[in-house]
N, CA, C and O of each residue as an XYZ file, in Angstrom:
236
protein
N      85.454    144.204     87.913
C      86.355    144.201     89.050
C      87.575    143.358     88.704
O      87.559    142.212     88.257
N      88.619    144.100     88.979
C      89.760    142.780     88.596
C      90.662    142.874     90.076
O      90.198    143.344     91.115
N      91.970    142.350     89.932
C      92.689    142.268     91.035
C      93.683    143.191     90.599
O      93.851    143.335     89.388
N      94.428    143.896     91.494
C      95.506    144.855     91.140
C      96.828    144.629     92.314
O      98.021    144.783     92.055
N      96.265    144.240     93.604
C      97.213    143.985     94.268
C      97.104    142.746     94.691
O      96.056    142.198     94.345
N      98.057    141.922     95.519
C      98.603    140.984     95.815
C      98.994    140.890     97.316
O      99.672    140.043     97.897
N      98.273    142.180     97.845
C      98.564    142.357     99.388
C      97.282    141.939     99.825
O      96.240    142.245     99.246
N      97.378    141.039    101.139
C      96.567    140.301    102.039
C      96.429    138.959    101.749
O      95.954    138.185    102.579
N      96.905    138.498    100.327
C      96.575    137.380     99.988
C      97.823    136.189    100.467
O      99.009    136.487    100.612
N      97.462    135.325    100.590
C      98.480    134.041    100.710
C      98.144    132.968    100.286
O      97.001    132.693     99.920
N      99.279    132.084    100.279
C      98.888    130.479     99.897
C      99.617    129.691    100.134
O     100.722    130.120     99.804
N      99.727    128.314    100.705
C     100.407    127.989    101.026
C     100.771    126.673    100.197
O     100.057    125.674    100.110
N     102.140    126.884     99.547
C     102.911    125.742     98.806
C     103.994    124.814     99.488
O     105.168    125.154     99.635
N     103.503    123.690     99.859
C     104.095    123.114    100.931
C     105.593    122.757    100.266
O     106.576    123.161    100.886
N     105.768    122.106     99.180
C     106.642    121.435     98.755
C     107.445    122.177     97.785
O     108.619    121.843     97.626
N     106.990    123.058     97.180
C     107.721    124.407     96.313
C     109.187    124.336     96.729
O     110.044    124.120     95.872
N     109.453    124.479     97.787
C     110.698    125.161     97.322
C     111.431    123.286     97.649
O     112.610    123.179     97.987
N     110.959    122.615     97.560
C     111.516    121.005     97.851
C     111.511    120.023     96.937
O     110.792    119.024     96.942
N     112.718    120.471     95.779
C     112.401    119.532     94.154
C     112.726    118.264     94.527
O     112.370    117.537     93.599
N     113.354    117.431     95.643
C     113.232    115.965     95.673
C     112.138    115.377     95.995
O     111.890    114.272     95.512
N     111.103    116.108     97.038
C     109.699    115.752     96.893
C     108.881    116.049     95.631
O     108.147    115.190     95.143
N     109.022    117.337     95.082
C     108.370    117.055     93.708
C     108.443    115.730     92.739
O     107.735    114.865     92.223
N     109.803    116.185     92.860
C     109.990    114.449     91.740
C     109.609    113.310     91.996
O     109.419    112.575     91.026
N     109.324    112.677     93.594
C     109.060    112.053     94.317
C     107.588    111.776     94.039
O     107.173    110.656     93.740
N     106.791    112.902     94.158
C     105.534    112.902     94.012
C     105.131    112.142     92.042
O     104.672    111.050     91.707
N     105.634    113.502     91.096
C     105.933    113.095     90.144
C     105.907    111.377     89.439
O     105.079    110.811     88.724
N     106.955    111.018     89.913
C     107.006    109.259     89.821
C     106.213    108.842     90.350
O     105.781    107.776     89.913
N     105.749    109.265     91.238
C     104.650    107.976     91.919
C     103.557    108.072     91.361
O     102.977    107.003     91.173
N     102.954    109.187     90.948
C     101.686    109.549     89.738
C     102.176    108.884     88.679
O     101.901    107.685     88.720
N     102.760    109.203     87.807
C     103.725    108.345     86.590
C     103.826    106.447     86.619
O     103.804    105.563     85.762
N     103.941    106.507     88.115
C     104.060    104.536     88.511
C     102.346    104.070     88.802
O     101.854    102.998     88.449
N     101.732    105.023     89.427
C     100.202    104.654     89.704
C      99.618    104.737     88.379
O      98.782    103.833     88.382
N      99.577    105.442     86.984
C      99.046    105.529     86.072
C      99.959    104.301     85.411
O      99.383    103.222     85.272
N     100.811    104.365     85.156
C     101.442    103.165     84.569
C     100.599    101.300     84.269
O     100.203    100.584     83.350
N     100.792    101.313     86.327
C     100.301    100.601     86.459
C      98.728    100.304     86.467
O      98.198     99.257     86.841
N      98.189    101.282     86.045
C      96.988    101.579     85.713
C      96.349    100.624     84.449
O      95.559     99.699     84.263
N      97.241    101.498     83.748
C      97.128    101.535     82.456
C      97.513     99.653     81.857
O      96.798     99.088     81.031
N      98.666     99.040     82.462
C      98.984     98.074     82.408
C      98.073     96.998     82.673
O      97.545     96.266     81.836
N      97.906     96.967     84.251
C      96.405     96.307     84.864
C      94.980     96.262     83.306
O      94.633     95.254     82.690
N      94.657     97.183     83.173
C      93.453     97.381     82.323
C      94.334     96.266     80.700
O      93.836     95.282     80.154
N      95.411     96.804     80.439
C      95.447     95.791     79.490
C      95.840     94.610     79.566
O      95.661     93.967     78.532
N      96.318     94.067     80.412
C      96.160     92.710     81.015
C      95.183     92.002     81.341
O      95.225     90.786     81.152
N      93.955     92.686     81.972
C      92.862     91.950     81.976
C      91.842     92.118     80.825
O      90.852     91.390     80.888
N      91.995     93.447     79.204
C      90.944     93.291     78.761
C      91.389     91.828     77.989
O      90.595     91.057     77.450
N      92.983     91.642     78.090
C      93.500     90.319     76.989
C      92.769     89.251     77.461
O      92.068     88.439     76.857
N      93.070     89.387     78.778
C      92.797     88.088     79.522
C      90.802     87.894     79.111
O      90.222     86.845     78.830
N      90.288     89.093     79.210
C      88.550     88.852     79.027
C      87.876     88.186     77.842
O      86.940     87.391     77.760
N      89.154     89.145     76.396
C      88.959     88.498     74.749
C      89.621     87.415     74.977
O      89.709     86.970     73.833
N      90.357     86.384     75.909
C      91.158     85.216     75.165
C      89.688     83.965     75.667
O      89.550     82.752     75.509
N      89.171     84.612     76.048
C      88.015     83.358     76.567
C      87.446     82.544     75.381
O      86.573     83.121     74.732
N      87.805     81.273     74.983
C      87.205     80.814     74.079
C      85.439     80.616     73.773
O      84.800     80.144     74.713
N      85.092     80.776     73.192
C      83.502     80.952     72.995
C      82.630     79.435     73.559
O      81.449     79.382     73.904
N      83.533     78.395     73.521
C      82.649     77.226     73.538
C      82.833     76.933     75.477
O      82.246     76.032     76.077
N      83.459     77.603     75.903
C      83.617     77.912     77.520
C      82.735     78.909     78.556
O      82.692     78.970     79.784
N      82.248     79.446     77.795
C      81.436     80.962     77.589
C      80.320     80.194     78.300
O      80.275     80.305     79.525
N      79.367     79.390     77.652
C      78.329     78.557     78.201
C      78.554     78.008     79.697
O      77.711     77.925     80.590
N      80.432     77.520     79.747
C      80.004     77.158     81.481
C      80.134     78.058     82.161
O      80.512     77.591     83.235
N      80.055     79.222     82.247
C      80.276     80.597     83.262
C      78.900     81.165     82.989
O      78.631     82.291     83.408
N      78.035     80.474     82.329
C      76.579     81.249     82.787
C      75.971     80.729     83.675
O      74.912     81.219     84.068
C-alpha cells in the first residue's frame, strides 16, 4: 500500500511561514545546549581539581 494522494490530509505548521520565530526558536536550542555543554565542563574541572589528600574529609 503506498500513498498517492495528498487529499484529506493536513498538518498543522504553526510557525512555517514565520522565519523570525524560527530563528528565535533556533538560538534558544543553540543557547540551552551551549550552556549545557559549558555547565558539564565546568563542573567535571571543578570534580578532577579535588586534591586527593581532601578526598578523606568528604567521606
Amino acid at each position: 500500500m503506498s500513498i498517492t494522494t495528498y487529499e484529506g490530509a493536513s498538518a498543522v505548521f504553526t510557525y512555517a511561514d514565520k522565519p523570525a520565530i524560527l530563528i528565535f526558536i533556533s538560538f534558544l536550542v543553540a543557547a540551552v545546549s551551549l550552556y549545557a555543554l559549558i555547565a558539564t565542563i565546568v563542573h567535571e574541572k571543578h570534580s578532577y581539581a579535588l586534591p586527593d589528600d581532601e578526598l578523606n574529609k568528604l567521606k
